[in-house]
C-alpha positions as CSV (number, residue, x, y, z in Angstrom):
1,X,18.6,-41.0,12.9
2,X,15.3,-43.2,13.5
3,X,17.1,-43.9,17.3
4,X,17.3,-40.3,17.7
5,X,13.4,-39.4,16.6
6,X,12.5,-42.1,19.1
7,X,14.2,-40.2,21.9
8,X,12.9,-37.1,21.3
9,X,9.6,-38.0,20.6
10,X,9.7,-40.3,24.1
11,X,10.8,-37.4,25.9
12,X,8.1,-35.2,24.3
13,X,5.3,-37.5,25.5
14,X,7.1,-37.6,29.0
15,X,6.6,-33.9,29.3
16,X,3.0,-34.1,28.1
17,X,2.0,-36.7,30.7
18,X,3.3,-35.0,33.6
19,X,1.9,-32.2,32.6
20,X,-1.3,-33.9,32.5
21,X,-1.0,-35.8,35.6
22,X,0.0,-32.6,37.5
23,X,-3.2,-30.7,36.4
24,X,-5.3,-33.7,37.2
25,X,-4.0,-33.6,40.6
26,X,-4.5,-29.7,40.6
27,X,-8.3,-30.6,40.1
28,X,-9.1,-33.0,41.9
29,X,-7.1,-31.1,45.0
30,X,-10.0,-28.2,45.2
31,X,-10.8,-26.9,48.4
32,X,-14.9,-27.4,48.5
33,X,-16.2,-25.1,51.1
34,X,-20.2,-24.8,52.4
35,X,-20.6,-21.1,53.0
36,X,-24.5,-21.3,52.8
37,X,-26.6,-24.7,53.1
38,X,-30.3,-24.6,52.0
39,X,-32.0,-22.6,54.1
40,X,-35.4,-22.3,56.0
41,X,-36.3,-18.5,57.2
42,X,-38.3,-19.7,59.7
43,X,-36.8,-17.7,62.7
44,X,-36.1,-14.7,60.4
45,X,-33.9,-13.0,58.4
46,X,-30.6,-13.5,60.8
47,X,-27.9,-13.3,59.1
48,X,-29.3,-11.4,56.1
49,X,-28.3,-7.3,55.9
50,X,-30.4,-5.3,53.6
51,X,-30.2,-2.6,51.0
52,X,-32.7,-0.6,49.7
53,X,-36.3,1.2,50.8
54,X,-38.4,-2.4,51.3
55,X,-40.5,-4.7,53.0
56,X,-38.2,-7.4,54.2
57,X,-39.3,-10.4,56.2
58,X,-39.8,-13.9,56.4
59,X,-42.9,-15.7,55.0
60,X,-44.2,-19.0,56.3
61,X,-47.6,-18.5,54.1
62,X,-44.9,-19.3,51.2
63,X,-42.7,-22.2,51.8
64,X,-40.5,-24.1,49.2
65,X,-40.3,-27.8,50.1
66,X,-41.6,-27.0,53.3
67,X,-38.8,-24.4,53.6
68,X,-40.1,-20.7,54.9
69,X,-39.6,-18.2,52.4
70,X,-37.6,-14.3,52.2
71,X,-39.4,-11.7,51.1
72,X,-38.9,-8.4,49.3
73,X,-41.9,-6.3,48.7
74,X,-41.5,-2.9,47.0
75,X,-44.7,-1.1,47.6
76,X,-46.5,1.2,44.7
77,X,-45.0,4.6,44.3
78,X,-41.6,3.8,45.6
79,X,-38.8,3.8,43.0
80,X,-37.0,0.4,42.3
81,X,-33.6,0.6,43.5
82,X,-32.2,-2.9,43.3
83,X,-33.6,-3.4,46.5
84,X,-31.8,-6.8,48.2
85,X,-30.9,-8.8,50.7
86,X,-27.3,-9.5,51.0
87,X,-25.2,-12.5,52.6
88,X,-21.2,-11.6,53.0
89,X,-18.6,-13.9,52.8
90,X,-15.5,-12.9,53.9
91,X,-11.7,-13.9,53.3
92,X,-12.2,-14.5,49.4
93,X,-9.4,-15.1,47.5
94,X,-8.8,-14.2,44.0
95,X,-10.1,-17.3,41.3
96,X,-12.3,-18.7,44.2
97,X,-15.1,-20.3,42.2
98,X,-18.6,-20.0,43.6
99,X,-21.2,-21.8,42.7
100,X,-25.2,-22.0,44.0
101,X,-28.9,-22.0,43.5
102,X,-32.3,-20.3,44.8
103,X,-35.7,-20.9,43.7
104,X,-37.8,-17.7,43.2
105,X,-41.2,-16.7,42.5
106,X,-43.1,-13.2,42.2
107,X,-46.6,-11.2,42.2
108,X,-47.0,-7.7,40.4
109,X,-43.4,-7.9,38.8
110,X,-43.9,-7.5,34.8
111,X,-41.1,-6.7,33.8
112,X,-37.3,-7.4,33.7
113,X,-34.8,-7.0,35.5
114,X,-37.6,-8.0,38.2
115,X,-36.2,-10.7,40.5
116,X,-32.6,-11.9,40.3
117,X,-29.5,-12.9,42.3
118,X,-25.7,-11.8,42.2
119,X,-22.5,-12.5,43.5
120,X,-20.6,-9.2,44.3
121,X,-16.7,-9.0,45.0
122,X,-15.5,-6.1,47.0
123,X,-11.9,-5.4,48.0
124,X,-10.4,-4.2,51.0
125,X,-12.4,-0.9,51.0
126,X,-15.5,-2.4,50.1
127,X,-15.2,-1.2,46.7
128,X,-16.9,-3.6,43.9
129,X,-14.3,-5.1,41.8
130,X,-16.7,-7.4,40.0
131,X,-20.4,-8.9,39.8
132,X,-21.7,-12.1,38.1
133,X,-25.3,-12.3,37.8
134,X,-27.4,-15.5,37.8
135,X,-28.8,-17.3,35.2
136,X,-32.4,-15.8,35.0
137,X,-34.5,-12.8,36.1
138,X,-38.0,-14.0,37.0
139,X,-41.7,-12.0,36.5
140,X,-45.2,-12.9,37.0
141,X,-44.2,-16.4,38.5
142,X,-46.7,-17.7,40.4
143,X,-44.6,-21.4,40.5
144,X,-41.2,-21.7,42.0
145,X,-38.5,-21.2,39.5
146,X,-34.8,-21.9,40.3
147,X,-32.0,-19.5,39.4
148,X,-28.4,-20.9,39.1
149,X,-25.7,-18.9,40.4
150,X,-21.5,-19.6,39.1
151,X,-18.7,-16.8,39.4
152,X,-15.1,-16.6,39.8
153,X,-13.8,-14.1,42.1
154,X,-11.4,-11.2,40.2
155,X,-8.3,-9.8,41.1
156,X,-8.4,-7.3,44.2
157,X,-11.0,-9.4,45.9
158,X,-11.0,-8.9,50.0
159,X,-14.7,-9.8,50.0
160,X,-18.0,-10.8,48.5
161,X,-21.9,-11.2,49.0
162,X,-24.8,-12.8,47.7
163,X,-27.5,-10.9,46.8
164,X,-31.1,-11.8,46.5
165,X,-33.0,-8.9,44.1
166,X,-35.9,-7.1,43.5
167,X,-35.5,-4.8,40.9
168,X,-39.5,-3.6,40.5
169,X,-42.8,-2.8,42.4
170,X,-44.3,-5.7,43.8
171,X,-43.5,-8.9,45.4
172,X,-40.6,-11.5,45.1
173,X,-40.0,-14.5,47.3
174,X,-36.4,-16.2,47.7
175,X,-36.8,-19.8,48.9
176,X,-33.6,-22.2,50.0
177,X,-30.5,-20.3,48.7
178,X,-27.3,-22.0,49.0
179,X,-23.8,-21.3,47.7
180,X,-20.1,-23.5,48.0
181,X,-16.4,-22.0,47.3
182,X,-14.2,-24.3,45.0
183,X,-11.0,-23.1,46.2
184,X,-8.5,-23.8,43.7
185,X,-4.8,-26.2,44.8
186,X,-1.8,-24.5,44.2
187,X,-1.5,-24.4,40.7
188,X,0.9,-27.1,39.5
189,X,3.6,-25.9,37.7
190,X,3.7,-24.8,34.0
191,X,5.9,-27.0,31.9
192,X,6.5,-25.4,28.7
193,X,8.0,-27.9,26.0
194,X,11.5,-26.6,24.9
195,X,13.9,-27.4,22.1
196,X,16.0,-29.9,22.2
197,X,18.8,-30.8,20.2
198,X,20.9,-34.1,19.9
199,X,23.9,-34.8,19.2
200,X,23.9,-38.5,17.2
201,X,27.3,-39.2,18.4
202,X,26.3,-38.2,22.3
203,X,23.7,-40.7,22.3
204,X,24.6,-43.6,24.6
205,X,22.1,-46.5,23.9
206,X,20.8,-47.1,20.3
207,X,17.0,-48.1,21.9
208,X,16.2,-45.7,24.3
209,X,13.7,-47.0,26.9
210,X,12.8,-43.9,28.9
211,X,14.7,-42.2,32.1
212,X,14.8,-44.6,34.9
213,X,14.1,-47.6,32.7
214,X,17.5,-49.5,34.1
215,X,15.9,-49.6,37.6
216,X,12.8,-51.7,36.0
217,X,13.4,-55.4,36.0
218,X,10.7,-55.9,33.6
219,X,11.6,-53.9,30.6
220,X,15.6,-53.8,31.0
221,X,18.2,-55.9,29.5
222,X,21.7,-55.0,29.8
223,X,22.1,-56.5,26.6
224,X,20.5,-53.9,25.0
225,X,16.7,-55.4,25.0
């Protein structure tokens, strides 16, 4: 009996460390890719689209580390519409993890939502599947303050952007934004433990070593060791 609790609780722990091994490896195999460094507007807004009845233009008279600014400015007596600029990202794949910053600061915005960032997931139709917001909606700051982006893109996902938010009458700035895609390794596969049962009489060696121990100098003895 005690030679056949050793084998099954050996070959438990066998399934638990490759199970363990195999994630690890599923981890540390993520596909890190740069879709936006940290970035000056000093010759414009290229690249940016827009959404919304706004001001929109670069500001050098507000810089960030020496970094040219975006700005939205919704003037007085126009209605706040989640007014944005948007960056698209194309070819996202469902659980692509996103992750990224921008440092923001305001004028005349009193009151939430004010100034924010999002990551939207369309599909194929442009449809939104799914948003995560930031961490933070900033008013009346006069000092940079950063707002920290992390999503996971959702089933159905074609597509996504990165919107930069305005959600009020006044002024925001949006300094440096940047964003990376963890894309995820092929998922290891799942080993689910089963049960086992023994028959005493169908066990071969009284000591059992592990599988492949008779290949291991070190550790076998055809003697029974």
């Amino acid at each position: 009996m005690k030679s056949l609790l050793h084998a099954v609780s050996t070959l438990c722990l066998t399934l638990c460390l490759t199970h363990c091994f195999a994630t690890a490896l599923q981890a540390a195999d993520a596909d890190t890719i740069v879709v936006l460094k940290p970035q000056s507007f000093a010759t414009g807004l290229g690249g940016w689209g827009s959404a919304g009845q706004a001001e929109f233009a670069a500001d050098a008279d507000q810089r960030y580390k020496g970094m040219t600014s975006a700005r939205i400015t919704v003037a007085p007596g126009v209605a706040p519409s989640y007014q944005q600029l948007q960056w698209k990202i194309a070819a996202v794949q469902t659980d692509d993890e996103f992750q990224g910053s921008v440092w923001v600061k305001t004028r005349g915005v009193t009151q939430n939502p004010g100034a924010y960032a999002a990551l939207e997931y369309l599909d194929a139709a442009g449809k939104r599947v799914g948003i995560d917001h930031g961490m933070g909606h900033i008013t009346d700051a006069a000092d940079w303050q950063r707002i920290s982006l992390r999503g996971y893109a959702p089933k159905g996902v074609a597509s996504a952007r990165l919107n930069l938010l305005l959600h009020h009458n006044g002024t925001a700035w949006f300094a440096a934004p940047e964003l990376k895609r963890l894309r995820p390794a092929p998922r290891a596969p799942e080993l689910a433990f089963q049960e086992i049962t023994l028959n005493p009489r169908a066990v071969i060696r009284d000591r059992f070593l592990g599988f492949g121990v008779e290949w291991d100098s070190r550790s076998y003895d055809e003697n029974g060791i």
